[in-house]
VMD Tcl script that draws the C-alpha trace (Angstrom):
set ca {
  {155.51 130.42 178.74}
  {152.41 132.80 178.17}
  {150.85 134.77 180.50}
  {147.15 134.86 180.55}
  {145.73 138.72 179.91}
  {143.28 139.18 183.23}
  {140.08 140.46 181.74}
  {138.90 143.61 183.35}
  {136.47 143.19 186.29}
  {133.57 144.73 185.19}
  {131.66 147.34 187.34}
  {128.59 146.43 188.83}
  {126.82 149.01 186.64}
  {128.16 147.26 183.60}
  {127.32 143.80 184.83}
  {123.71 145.30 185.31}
  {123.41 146.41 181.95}
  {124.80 143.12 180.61}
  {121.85 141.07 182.56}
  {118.97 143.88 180.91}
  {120.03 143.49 178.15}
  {120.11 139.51 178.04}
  {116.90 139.95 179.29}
  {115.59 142.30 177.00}
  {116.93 139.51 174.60}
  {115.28 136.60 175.97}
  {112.10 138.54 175.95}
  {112.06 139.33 172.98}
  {112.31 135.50 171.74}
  {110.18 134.75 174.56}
  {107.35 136.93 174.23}
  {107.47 136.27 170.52}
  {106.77 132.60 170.83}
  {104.23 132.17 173.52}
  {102.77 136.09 174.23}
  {102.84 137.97 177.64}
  {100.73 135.72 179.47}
  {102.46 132.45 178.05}
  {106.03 133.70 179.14}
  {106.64 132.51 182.74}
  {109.43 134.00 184.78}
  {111.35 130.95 185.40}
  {111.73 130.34 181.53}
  {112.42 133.96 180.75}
  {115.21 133.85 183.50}
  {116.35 130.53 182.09}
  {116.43 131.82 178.71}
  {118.71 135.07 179.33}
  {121.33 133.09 181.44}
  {120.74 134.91 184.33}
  {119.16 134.34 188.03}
  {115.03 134.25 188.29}
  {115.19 137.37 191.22}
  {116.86 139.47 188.40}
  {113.60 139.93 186.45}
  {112.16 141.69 189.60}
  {115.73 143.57 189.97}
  {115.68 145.51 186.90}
  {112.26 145.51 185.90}
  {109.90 144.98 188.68}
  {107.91 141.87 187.27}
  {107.40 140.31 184.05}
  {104.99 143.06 182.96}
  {107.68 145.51 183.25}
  {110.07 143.01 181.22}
  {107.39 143.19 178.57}
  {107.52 147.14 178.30}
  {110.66 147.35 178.42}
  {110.83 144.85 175.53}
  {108.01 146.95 173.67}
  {110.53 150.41 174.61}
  {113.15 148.20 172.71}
  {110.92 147.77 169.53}
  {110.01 151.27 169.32}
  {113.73 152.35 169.53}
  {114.45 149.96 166.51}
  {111.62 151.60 164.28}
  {112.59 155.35 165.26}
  {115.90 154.68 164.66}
  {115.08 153.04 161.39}
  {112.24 155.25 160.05}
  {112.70 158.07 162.01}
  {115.08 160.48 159.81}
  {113.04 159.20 156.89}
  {109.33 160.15 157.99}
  {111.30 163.46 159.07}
  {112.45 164.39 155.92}
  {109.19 163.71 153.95}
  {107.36 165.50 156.77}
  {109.78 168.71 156.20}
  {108.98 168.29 152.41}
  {105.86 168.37 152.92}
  {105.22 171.66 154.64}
  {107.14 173.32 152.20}
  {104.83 175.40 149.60}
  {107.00 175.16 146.71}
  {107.05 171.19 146.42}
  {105.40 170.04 143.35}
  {103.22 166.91 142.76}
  {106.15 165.31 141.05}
  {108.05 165.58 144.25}
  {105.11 164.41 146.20}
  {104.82 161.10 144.08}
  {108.77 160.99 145.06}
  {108.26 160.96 148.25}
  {105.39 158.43 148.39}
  {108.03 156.10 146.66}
  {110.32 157.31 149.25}
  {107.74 156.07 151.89}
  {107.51 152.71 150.22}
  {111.23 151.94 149.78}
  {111.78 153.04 153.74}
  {108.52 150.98 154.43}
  {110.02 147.52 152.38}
  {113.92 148.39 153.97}
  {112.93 147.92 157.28}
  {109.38 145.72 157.66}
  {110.87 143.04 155.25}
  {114.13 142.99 156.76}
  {115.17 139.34 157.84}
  {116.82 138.48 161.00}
  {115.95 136.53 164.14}
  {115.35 139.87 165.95}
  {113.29 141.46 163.33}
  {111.22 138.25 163.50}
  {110.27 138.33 166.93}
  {109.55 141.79 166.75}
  {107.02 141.31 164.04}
  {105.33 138.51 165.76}
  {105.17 140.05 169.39}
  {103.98 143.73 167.27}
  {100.84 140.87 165.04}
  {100.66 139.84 168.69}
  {99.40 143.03 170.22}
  {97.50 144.01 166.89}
  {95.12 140.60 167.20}
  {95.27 140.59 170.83}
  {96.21 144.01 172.40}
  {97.39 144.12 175.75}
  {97.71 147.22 178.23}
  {101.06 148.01 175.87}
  {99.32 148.36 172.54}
  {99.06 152.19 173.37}
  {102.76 152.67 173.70}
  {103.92 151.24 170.99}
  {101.22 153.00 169.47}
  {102.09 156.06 170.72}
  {105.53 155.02 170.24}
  {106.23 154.79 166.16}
  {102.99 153.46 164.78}
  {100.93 157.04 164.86}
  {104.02 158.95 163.50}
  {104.25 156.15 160.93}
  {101.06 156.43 159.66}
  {100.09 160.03 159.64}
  {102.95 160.76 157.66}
  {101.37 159.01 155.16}
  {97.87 159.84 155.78}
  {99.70 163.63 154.96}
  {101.13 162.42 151.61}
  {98.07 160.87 150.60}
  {95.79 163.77 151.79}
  {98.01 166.17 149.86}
  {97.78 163.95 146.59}
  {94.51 163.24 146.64}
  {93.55 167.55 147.79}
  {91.39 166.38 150.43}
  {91.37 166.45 154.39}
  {93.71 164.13 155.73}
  {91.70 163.11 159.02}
  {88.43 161.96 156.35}
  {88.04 158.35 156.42}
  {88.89 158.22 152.69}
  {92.24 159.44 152.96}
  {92.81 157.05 156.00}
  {91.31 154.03 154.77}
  {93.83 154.82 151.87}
  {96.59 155.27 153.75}
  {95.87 151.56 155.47}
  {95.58 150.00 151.81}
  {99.07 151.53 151.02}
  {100.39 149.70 154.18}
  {98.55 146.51 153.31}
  {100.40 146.65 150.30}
  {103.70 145.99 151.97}
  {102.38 144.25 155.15}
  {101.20 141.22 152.80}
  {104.53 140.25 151.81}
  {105.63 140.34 156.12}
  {102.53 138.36 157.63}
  {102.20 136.29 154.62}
  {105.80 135.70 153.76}
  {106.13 131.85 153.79}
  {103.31 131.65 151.39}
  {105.11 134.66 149.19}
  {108.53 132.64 149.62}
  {107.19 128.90 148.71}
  {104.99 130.73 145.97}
  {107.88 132.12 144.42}
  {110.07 129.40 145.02}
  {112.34 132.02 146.94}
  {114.59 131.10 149.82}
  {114.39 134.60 151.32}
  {113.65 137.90 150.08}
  {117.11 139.31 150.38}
  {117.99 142.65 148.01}
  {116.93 141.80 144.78}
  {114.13 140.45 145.81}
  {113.00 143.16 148.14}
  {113.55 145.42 144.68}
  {111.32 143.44 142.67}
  {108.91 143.49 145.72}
  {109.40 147.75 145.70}
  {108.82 147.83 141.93}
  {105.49 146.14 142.17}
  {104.14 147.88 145.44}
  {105.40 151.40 144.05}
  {103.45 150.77 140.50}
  {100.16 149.38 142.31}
  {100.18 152.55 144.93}
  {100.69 154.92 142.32}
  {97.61 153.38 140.41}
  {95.61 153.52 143.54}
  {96.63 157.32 144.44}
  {95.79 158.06 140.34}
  {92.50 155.81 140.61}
  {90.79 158.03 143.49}
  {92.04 161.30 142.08}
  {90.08 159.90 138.92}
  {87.18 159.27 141.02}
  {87.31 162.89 142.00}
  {87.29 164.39 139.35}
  {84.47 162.36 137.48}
  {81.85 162.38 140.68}
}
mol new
graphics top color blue
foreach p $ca { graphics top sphere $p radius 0.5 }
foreach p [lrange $ca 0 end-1] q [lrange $ca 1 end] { graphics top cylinder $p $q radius 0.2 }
display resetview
């Protein structure tokens, strides 16, 4: 005869993080299908598994669900970028780096970039969809996630690109291309059924994603070279 193994009774701390987290979860899918305003409690509750008063528990309201669903996003991209921004950033403010290094480290930038926007999983979808959500229809959180990865993100480039190009990395030159740089890899996340039934791909998956790097490296390298070009014939 067997004897059933009791599970251990969990604390009530634990059992609290278990419900966040479900909810964090069922935001996430939530939020990514119908926005902020779209979500109803009820639904959201329903979703996670867990009683409706839990939502005002733990977070307050639904508005604090969404932050803390928008805290959960920016963890995933400074976990995922973060030591790779730092280390460019570091290269960067050392004198003795030469262009050749520089042009490294822009590929660096785009390899990181590809690793972690094109990545493919149900979570990594709904994170891209509620992050297009809050870039064509910002709500009160666009500033924290903002804040959060997005301005690290991108002036780490705009510093690469300023130092290539020898000019001031807040003109609206360097920044505009810095944003054509990210364009280069966003394309292939907000338009990536189009890319996929173009190509007659199934997903991107690695080899893919290092055809997509190839390409995307070569073009931003001809861009950087094109306005240094400009520069020097004006």
């Amino acid at each position: 005869m067997q004897t059933r193994t009791k599970s251990p009774k969990l604390t009530k701390q634990e059992r609290g993080c278990i419900a966040r987290n479900k909810l964090i979860e069922a935001g996430l899918k939530i939020y990514s299908e119908v926005g902020f305003q779209g979500a109803s409690t009820r639904k959201l509750s329903a979703t996670a598994g867990v009683n409706i008063a839990a939502i005002p528990y733990y977070f307050g309201n639904k508005e604090g669900l969404y932050l803390a669903v928008i805290d959960y996003i920016i963890a995933y991209y400074q976990k995922h970028l973060g030591s790779g921004l730092c280390r460019i950033k570091k290269a960067l403010q050392n004198k003795h780096t030469t262009r050749e290094q520089w042009y490294a480290l822009l590929d660096d930038y785009i390899h990181l970039l590809v690793n972690v926007v094109l990545r493919e999983s149900d979570e990594c979808s709904w994170m891209s969809k509620i992050y297009t959500r809050e870039q064509l229809d910002p709500t009160s959180a666009f500033q924290r996630l903002y804040e959060g990865f997005i301005k690290d993100m991108r002036q780490t480039l705009e510093a690469l690109v300023g130092t290539l190009l020898g000019r001031e990395v807040a003109s609206s030159e360097v920044k505009l291309v810095a944003e054509t740089v990210l364009g280069q890899v966003a394309i292939f996340k907000s338009s990536r059924e189009t890319v996929l039934h173009n190509m007659g791909w199934k997903n991107y998956g690695d080899e893919r994603m290092a055809d997509i790097k190839r390409i995307v490296t070569l073009n931003v390298k001809a861009l950087i070279q094109a306005h240094q070009m400009k520069d020097i014939t004006l």
